[in-house]
Phi, psi and omega in degrees: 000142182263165213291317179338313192260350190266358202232006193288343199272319175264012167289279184337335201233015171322295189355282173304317175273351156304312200289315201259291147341294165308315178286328152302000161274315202310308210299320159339279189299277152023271200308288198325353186301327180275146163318297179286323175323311184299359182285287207256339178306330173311301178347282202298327198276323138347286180298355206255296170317340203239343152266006174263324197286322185323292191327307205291301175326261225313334165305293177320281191343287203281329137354277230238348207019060187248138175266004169305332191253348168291286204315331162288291158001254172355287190319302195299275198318314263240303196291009187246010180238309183297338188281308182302321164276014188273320158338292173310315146284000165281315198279000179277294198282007168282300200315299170316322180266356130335298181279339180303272169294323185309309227267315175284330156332316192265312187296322204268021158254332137321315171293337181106020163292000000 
């Protein structure tokens, strides 16, 4: 099979991760504006750099058809779902223990504690 036909869906759909790249850098630079932003800001500008540059390869790709730049390609989408769900799950397990203490907060001020 040629790399053409294994990559057409995300040639077609560059745009979008263009698109979607920018907007994790702009909002990166946003968050870095704040003291604690600067903590957690990095991430998005990461995650935004590593689907914008995936795009600019899928360009080369159709161009230039090198699989060199698919397998780079890939690697970037690949470390841009891991990254992303590693995310997800930090903020998830903030979010529970959040809710947590608030709900333990309220208990122990309804009892009078």
């Amino acid at each position: 099979m040629e790399i053409q036909t294994l990559l057409a869906s995300l040639i077609k759909n560059s745009i979008w991760m263009k698109v979607l790249g920018v907007f994790f850098i702009v909002y990166g630079v946003i968050t870095c504006i704040t003291i604690i932003g600067l903590v957690i800001g990095w991430v998005p500008i990461w995650l935004g750099v590593l689907l914008f540059s995936s795009a600019k390869r899928l360009d080369v790709i159709e161009e230039y058809d090198s699989p060199e730049d698919a397998v780079e390609c890939i690697e970037k989408i690949s470390l841009y779902f891991k990254i992303s769900g590693i995310v997800t799950l930090v903020y998830a397990v903030f979010l529970v223990g959040s809710i947590f203490f608030v709900l333990f907060g309220s208990f122990l001020d309804v009892m009078g504690w």
